[in-house]
N, C-alpha and C positions, 0 to 999 in steps of 0.2 A: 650662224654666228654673225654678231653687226650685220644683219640685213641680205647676208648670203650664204650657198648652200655651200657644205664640203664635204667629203666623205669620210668617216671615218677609217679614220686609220690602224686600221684593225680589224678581223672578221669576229664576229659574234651572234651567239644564238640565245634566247631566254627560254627556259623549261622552268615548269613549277606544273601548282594547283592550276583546277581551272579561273580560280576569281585571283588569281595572283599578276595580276594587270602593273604595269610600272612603267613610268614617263620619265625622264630627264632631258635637257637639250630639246626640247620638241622631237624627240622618240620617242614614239607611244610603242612600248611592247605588250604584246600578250602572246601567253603561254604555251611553247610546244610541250604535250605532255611528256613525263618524265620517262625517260628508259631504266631498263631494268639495272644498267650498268650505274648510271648514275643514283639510280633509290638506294645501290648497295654503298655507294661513296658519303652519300649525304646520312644514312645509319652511322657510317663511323665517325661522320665529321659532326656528327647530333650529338653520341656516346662520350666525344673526346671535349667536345665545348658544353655539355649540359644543357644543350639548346635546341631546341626544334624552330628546323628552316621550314620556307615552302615553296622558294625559288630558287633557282642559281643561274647567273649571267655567267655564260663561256663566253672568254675570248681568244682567240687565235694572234698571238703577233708569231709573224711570218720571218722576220728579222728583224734588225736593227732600226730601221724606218719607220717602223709601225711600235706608237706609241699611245698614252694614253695622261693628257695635259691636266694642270693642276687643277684639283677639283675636290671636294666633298661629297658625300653621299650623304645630302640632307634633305633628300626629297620628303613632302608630309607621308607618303605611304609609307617608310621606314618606319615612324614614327619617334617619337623622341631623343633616346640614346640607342640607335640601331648595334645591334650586333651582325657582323660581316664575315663571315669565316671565309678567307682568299687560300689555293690550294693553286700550287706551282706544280708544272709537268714541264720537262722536258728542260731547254737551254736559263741558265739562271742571268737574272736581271735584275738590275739594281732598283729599289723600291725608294722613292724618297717624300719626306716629309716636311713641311714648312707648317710652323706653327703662326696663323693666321694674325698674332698683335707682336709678339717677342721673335726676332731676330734669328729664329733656330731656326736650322735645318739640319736633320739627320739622314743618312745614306743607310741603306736595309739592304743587304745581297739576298733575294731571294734564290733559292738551289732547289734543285730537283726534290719533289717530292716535300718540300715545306709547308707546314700553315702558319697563316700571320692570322690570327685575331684581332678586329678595331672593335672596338666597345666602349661604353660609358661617352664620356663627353667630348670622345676623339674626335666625331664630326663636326661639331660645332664649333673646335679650337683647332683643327689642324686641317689644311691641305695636302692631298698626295697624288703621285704622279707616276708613271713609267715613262724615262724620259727617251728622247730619239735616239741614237749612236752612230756613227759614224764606223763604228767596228763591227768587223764581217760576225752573225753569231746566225745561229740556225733557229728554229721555231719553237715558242712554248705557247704552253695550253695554260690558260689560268683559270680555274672555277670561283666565283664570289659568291657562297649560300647565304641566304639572306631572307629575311620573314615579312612582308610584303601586308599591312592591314588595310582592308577595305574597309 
């Protein structure tokens, strides 16, 4: 970022197909293949959104320090109006959104066990974020399935 390295703040793995390749930030991921655990997650989260993924970014925040800065997922591989199915495990954390020209911002309690759907022209028009805290909280798992075109 401006000319220097940092770590991300947060641990992360990317699983998909094998040509489900995806860049953001000068991270070039490619694909650990899919386990059995996850091919049965992404079947209900296919069945429940009417959508066929071919990847999914896990993140690990660890607590409250590890976060995730305001951003879009409007890389060209997503392509147009991506569709993102986010699936929350473990400690709930608040999900917020800045709409990119209008003044809004809105607060999302992500909780255990929830999926947030972004679709249509969310990426284009809105920013979102997992912000830092200061408050003691324990660790969640987030999966973002997402369809990846080469």
């Amino acid at each position: 970022m401006f000319g220097k390295i940092y770590n991300i703040p947060r641990l992360q793995a990317w699983y998909g197909e094998n040509d489900a390749k995806y860049s953001y930030s000068n991270i070039n991921l490619s694909p650990i293949p899919w386990t059995k655990e996850l091919l049965e997650i992404k079947a209900k989260i296919e069945a429940t959104c009417n959508t066929e993924f071919n990847s999914v970014l896990l993140n690990l925040y660890r607590n409250g320090t590890d976060s995730n800065g305001w951003h879009s997922d409007d890389e060209k591989e997503l392509g147009e109006n991506p569709i993102i199915a986010s699936i929350s495990l473990g400690q709930e954390r608040i999900f917020q959104l800045k709409h990119k020209v209008e003044n809004t911002k809105i607060d999302i309690l992500l909780e255990n066990g929830s999926l947030l759907l972004m679709s249509g022209t969310m990426q284009k028009n809105w920013k979102h974020q997992i912000p830092k805290t200061k408050k003691p909280l324990n660790s969640r798992i987030n999966l973002t399935f997402r369809r990846i075109y080469t």
